[in-house]
Every structure is written in C-alpha cells, then in structure tokens.
Predicted model as a PDB file, atoms N, CA, C, CB and O in Angstrom, pLDDT in the B-factor column:
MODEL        1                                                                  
ATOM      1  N   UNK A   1     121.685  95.263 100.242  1.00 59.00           N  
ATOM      2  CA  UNK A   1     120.850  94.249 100.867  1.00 59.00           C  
ATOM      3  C   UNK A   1     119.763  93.824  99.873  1.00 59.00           C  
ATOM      4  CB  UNK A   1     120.221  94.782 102.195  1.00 59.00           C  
ATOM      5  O   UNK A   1     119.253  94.719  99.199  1.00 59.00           O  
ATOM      6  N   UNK A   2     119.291  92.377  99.679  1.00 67.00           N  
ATOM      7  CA  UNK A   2     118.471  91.848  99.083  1.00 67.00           C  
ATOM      8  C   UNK A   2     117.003  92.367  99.240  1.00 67.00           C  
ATOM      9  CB  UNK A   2     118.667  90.683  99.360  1.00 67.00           C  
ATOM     10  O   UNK A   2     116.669  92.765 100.356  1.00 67.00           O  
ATOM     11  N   UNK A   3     115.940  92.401  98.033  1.00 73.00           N  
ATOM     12  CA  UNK A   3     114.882  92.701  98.851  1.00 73.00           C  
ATOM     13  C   UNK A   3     114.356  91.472  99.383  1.00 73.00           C  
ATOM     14  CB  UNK A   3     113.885  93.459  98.177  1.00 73.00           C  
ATOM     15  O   UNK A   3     114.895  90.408  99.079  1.00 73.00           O  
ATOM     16  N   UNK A   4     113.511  91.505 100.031  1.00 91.00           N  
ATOM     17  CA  UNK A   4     112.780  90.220 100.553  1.00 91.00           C  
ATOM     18  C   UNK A   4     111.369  90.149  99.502  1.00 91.00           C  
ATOM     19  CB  UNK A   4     112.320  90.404 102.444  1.00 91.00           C  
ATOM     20  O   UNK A   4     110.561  91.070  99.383  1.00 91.00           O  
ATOM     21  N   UNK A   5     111.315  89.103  98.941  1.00 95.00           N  
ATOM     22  CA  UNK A   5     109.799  88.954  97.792  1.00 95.00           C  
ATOM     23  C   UNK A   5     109.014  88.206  98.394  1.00 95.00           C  
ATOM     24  CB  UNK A   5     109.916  88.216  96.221  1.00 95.00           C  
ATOM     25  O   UNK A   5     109.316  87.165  98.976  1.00 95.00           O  
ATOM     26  N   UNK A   6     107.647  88.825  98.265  1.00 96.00           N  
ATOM     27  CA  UNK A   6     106.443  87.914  98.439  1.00 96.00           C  
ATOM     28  C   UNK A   6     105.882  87.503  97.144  1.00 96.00           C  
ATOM     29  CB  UNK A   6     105.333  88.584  99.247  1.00 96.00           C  
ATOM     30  O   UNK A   6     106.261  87.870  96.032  1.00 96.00           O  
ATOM     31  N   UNK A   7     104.632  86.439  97.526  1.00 96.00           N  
ATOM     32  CA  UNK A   7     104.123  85.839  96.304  1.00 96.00           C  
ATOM     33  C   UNK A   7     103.248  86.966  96.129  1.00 96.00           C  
ATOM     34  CB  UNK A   7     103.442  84.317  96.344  1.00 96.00           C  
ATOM     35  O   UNK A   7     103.056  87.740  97.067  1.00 96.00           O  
ATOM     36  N   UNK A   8     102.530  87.174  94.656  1.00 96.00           N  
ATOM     37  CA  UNK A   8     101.099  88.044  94.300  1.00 96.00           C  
ATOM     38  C   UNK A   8     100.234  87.501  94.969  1.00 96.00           C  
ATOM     39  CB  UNK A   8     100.526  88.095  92.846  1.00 96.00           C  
ATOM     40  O   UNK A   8      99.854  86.379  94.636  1.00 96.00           O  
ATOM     41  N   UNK A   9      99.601  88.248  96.272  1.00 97.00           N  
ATOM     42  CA  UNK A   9      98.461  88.468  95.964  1.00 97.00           C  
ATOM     43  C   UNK A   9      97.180  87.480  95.638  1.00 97.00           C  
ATOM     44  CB  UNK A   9      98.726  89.114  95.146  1.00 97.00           C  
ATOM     45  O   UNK A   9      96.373  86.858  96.330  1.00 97.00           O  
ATOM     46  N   UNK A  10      97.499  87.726  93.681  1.00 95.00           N  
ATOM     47  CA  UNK A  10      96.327  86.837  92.792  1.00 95.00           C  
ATOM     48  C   UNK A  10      96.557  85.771  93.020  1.00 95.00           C  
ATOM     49  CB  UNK A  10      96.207  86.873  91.315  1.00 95.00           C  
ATOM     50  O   UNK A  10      97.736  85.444  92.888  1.00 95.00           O  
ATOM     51  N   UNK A  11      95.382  84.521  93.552  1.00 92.00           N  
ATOM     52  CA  UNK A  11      95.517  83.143  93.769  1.00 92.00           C  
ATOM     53  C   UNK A  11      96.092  82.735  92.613  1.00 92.00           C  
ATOM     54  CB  UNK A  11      94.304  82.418  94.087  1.00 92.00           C  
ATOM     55  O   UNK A  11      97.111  82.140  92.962  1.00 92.00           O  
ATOM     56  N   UNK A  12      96.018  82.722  91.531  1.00 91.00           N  
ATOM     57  CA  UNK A  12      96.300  81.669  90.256  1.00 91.00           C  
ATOM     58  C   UNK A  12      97.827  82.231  89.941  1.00 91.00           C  
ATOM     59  CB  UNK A  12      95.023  81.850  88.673  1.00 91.00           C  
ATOM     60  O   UNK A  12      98.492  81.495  89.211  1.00 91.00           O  
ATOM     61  N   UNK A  13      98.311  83.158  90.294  1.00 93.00           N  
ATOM     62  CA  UNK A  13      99.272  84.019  89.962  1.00 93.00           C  
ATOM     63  C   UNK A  13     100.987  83.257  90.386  1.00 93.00           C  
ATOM     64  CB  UNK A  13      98.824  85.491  90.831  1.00 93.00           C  
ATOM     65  O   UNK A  13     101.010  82.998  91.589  1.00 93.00           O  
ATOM     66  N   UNK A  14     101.971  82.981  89.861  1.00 92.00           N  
ATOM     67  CA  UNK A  14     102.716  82.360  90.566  1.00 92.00           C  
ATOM     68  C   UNK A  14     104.247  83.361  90.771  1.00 92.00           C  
ATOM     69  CB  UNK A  14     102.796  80.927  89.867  1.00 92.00           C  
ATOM     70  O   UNK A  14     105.332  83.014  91.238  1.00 92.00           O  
ATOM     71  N   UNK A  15     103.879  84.471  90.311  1.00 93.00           N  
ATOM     72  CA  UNK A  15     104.883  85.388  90.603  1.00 93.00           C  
ATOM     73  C   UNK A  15     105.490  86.141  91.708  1.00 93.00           C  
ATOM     74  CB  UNK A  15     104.664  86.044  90.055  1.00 93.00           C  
ATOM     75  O   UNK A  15     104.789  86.883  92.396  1.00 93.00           O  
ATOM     76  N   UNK A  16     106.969  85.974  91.960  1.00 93.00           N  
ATOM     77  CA  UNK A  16     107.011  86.963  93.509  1.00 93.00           C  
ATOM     78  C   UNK A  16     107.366  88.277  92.774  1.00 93.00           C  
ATOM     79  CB  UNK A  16     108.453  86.476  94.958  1.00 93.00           C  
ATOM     80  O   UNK A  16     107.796  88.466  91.636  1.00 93.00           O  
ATOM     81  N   UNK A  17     106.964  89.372  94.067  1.00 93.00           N  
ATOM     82  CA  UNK A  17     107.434  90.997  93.998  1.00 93.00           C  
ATOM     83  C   UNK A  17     107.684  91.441  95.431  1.00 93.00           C  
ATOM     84  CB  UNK A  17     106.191  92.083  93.301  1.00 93.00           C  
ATOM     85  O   UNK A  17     107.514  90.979  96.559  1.00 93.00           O  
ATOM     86  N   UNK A  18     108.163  92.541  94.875  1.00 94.00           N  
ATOM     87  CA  UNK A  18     109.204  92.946  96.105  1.00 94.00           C  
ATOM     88  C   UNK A  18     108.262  94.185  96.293  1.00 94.00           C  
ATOM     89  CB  UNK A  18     111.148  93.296  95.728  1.00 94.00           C  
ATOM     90  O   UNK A  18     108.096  95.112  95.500  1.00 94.00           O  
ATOM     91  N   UNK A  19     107.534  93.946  97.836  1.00 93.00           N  
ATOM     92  CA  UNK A  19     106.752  94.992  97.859  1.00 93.00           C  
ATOM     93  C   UNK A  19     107.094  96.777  98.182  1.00 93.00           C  
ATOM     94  CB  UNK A  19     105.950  94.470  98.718  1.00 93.00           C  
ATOM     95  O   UNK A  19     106.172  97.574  98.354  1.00 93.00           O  
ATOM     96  N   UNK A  20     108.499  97.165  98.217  1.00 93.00           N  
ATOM     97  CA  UNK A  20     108.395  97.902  97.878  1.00 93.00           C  
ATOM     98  C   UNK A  20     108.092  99.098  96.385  1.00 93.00           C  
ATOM     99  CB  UNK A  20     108.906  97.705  98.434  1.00 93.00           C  
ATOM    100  O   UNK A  20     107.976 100.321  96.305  1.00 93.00           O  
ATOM    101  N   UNK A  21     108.056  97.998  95.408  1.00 93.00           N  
ATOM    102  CA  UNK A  21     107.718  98.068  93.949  1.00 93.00           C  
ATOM    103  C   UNK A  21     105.962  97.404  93.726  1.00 93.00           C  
ATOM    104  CB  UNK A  21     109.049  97.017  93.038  1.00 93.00           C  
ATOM    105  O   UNK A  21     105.280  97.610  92.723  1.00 93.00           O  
ATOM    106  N   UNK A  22     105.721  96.953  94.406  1.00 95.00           N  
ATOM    107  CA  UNK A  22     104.042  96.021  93.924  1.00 95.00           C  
ATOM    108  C   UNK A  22     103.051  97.371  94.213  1.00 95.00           C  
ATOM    109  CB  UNK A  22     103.403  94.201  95.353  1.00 95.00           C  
ATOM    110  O   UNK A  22     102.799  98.432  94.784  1.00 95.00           O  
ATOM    111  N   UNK A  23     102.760  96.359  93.321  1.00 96.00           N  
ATOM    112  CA  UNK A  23     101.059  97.446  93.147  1.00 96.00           C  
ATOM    113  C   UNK A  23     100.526  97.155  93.993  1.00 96.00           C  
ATOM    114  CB  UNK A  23      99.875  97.327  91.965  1.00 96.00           C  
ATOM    115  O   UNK A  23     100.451  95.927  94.037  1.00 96.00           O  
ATOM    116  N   UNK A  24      99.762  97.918  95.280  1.00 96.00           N  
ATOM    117  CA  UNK A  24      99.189  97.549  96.324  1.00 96.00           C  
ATOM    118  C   UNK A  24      97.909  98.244  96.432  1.00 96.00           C  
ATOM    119  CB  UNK A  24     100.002  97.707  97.367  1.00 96.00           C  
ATOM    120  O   UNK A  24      97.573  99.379  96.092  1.00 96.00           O  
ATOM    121  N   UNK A  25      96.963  96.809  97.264  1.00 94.00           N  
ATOM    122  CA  UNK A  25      95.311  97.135  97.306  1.00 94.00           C  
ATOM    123  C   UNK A  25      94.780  96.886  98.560  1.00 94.00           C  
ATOM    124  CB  UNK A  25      94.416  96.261  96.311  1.00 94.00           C  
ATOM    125  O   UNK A  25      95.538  96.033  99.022  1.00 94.00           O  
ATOM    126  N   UNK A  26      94.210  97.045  99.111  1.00 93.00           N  
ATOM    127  CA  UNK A  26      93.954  96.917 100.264  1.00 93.00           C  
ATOM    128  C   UNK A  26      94.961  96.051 101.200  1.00 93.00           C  
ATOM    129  CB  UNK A  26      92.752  96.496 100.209  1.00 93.00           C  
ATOM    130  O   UNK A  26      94.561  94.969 101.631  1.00 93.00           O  
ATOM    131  N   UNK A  27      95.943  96.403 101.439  1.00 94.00           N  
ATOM    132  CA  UNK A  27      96.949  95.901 101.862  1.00 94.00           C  
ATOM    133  C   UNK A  27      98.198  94.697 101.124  1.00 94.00           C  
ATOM    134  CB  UNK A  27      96.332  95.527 102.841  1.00 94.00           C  
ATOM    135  O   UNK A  27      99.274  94.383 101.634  1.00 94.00           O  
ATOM    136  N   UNK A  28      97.736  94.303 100.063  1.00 96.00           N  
ATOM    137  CA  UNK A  28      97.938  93.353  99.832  1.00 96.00           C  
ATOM    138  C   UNK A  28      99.212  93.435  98.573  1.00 96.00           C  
ATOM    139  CB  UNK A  28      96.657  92.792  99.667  1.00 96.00           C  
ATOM    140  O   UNK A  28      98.919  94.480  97.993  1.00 96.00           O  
ATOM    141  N   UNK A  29     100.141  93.007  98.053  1.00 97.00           N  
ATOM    142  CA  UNK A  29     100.629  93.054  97.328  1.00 97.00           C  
ATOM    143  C   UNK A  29     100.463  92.539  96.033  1.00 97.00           C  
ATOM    144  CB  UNK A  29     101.248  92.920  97.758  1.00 97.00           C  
ATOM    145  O   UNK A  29     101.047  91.464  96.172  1.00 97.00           O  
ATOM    146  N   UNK A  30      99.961  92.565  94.536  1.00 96.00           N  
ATOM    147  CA  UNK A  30     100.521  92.262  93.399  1.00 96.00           C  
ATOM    148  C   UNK A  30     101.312  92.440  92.204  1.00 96.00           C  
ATOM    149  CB  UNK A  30     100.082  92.129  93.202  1.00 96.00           C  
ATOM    150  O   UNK A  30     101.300  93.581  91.742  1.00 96.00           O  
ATOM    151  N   UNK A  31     102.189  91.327  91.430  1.00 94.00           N  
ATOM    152  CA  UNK A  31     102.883  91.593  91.137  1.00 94.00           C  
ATOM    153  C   UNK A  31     102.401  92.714  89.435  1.00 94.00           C  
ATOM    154  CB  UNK A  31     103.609  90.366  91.361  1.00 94.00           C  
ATOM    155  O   UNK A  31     103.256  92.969  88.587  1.00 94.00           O  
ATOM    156  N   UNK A  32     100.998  93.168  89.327  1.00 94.00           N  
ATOM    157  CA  UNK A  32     101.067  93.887  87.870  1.00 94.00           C  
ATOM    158  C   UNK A  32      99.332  94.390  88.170  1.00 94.00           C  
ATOM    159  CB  UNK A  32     101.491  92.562  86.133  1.00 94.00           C  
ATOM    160  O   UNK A  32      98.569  93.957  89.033  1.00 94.00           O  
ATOM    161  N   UNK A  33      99.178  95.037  87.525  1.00 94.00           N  
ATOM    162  CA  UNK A  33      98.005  95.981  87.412  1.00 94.00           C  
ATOM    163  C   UNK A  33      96.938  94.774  87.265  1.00 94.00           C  
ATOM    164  CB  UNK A  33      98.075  97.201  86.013  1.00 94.00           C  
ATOM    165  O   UNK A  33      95.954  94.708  88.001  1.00 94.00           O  
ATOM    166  N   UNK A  34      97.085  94.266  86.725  1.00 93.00           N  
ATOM    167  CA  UNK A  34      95.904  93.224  85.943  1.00 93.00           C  
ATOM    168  C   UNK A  34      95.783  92.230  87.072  1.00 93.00           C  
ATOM    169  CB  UNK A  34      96.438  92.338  84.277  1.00 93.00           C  
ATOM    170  O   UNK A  34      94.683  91.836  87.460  1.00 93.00           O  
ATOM    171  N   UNK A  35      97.012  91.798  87.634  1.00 95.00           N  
ATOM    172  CA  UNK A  35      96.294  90.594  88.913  1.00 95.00           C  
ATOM    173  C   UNK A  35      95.897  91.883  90.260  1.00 95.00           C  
ATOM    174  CB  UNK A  35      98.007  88.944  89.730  1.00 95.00           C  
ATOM    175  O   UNK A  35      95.666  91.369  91.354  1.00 95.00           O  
ATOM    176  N   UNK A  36      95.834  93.117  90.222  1.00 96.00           N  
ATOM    177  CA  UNK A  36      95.681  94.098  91.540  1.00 96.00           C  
ATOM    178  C   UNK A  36      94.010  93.661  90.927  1.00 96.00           C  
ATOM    179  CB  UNK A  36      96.513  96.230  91.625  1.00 96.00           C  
ATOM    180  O   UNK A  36      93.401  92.829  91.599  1.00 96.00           O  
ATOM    181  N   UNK A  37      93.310  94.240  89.657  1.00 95.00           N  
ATOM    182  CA  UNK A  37      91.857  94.548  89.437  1.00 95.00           C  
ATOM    183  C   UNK A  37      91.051  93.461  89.367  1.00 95.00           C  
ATOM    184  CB  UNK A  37      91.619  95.266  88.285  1.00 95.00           C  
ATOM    185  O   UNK A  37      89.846  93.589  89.151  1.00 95.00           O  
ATOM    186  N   UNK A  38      91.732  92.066  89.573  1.00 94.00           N  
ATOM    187  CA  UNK A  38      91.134  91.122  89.504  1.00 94.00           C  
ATOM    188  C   UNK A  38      90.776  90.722  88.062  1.00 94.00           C  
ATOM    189  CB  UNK A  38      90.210  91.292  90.303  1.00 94.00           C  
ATOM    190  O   UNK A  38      89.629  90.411  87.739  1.00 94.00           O  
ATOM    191  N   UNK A  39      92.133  90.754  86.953  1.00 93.00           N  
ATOM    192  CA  UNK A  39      91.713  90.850  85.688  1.00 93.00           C  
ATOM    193  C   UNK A  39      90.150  90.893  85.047  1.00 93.00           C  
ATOM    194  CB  UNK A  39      92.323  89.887  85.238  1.00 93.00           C  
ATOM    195  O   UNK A  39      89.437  89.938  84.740  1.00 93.00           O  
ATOM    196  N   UNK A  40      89.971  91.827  84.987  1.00 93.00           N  
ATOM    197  CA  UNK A  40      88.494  91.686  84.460  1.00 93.00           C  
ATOM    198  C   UNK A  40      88.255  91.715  83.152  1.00 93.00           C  
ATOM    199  CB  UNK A  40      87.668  92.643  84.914  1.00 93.00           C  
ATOM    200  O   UNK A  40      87.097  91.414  82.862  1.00 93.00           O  
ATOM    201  N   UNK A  41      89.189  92.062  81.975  1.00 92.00           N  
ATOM    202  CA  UNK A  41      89.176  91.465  80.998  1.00 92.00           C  
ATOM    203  C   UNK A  41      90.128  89.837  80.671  1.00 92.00           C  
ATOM    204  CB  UNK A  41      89.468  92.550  80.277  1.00 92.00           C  
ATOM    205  O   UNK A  41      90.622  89.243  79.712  1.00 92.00           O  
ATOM    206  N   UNK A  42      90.028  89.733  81.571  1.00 91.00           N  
ATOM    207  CA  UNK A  42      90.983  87.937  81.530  1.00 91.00           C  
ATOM    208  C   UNK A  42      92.197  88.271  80.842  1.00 91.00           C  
ATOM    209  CB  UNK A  42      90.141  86.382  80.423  1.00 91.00           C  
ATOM    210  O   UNK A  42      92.833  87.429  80.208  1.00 91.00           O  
ATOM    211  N   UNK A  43      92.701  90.046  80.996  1.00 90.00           N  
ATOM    212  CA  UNK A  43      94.296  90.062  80.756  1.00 90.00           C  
ATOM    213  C   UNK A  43      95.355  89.403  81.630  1.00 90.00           C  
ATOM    214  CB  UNK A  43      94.713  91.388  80.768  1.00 90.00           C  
ATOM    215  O   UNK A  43      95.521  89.517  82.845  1.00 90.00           O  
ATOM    216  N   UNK A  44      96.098  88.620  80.649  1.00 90.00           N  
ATOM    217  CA  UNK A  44      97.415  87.821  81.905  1.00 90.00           C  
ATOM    218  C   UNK A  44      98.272  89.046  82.550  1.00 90.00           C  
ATOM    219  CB  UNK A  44      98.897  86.573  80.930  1.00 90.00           C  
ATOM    220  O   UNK A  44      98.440  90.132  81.995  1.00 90.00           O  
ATOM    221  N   UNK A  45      98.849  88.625  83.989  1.00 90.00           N  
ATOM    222  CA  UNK A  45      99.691  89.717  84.424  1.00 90.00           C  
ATOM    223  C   UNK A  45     100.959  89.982  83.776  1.00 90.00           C  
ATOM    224  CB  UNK A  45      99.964  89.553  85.698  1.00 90.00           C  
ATOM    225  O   UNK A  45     101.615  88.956  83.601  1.00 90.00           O  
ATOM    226  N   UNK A  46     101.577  91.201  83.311  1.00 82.00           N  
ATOM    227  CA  UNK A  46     103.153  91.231  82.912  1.00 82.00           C  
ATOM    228  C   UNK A  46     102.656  91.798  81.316  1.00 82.00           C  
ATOM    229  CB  UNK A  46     104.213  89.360  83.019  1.00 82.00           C  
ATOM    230  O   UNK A  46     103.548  92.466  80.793  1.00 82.00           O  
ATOM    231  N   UNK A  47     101.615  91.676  80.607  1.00 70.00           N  
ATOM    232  CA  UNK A  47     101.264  92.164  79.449  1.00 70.00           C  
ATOM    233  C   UNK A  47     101.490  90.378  78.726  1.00 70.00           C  
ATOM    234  CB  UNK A  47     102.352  93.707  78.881  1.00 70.00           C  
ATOM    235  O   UNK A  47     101.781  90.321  77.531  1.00 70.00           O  
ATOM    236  N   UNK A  48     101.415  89.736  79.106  1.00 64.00           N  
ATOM    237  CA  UNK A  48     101.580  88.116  78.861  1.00 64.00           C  
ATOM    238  C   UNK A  48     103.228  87.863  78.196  1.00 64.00           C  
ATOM    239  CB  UNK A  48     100.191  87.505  77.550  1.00 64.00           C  
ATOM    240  O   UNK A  48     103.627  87.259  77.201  1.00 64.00           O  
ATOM    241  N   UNK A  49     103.876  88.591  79.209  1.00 70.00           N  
ATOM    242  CA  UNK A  49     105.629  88.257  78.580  1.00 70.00           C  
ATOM    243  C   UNK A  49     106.193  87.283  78.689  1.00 70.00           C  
ATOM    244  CB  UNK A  49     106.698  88.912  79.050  1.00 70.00           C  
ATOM    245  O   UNK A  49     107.405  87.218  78.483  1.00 70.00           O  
ATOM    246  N   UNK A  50     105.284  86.005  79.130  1.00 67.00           N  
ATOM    247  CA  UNK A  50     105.751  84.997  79.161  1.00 67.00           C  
ATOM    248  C   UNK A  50     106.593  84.416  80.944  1.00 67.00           C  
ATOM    249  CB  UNK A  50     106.597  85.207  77.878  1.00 67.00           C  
ATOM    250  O   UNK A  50     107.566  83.703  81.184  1.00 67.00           O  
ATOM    251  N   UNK A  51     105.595  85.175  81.853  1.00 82.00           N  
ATOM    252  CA  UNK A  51     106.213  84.438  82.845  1.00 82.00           C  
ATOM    253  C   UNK A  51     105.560  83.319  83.384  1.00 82.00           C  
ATOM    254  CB  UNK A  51     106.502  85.197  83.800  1.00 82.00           C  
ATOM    255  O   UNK A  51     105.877  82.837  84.471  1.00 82.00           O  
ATOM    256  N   UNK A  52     104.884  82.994  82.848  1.00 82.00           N  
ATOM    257  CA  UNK A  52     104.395  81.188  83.038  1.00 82.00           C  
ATOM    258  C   UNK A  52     103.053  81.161  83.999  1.00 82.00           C  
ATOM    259  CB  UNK A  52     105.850  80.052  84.031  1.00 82.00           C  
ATOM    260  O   UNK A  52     102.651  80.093  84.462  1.00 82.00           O  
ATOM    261  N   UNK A  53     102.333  82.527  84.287  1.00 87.00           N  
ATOM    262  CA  UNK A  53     101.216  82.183  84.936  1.00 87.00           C  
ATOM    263  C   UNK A  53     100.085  81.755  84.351  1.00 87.00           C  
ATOM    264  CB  UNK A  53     100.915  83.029  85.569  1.00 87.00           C  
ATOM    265  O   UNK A  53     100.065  81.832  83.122  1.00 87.00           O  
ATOM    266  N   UNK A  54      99.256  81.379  84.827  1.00 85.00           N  
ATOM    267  CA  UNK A  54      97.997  81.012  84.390  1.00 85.00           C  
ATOM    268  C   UNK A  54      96.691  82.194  84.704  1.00 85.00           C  
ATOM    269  CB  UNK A  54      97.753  79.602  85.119  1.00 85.00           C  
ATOM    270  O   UNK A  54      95.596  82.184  84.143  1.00 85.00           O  
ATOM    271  N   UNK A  55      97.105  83.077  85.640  1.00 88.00           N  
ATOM    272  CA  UNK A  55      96.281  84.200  85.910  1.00 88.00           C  
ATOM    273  C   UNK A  55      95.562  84.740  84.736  1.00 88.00           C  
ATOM    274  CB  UNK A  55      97.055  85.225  86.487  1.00 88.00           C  
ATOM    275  O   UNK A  55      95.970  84.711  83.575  1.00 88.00           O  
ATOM    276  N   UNK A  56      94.682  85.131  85.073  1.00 83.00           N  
ATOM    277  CA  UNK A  56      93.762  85.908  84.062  1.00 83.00           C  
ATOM    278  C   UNK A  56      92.940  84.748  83.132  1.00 83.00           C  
ATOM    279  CB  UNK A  56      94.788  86.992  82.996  1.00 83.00           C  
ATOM    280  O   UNK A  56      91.785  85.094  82.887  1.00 83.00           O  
ATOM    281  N   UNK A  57      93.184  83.940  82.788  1.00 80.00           N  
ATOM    282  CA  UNK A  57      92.620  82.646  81.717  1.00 80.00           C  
ATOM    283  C   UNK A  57      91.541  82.552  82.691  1.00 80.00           C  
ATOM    284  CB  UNK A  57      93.677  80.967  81.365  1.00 80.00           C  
ATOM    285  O   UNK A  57      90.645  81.720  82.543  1.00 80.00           O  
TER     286      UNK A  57                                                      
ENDMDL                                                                          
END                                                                             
C-alpha cells in the first residue's frame, strides 16, 4: 500500500513526506531537520540537494 504524503510543515517549503518518516514537532510534520528548527542558520532543507525549495533563503 502507498503511503499517503503530506506537504512540510515549513510555509516556504514545497516538499511532501510521508509522515511516518518526517521529522515531527509539535504535531506537525517536516520534510528535514532544518525546515522542523525553523532554519536558523538559513540552511535549505535536504542539505540543498537540489529539490527546488526556496526554504531557508
């Protein structure tokens, strides 16, 4: 069976995850460490592998 994906979480973030794998914060799902802490060094989520968000900037 498929998982079912939600979007992150992070507003700017355009990635889905499958919350049994997401990093979770007060309920909420994101898809990488950096959109969970609210990037606070303006790191992109994924280590910036190129999945096309704008998060963290």
């Amino acid at each position: 069976m498929p998982a079912t994906l939600v979007k992150c979480a992070c507003a700017k973030c355009s990635c889905d995850v499958d919350p049994a794998t997401a990093v979770s914060r007060d309920g909420r799902a994101y898809c990488s460490e950096a959109c969970a802490t609210g990037h606070p060094n303006h790191e992109p989520c994924h280590g910036g592998q190129g999945c096309g968000c704008s998060c963290g900037s």
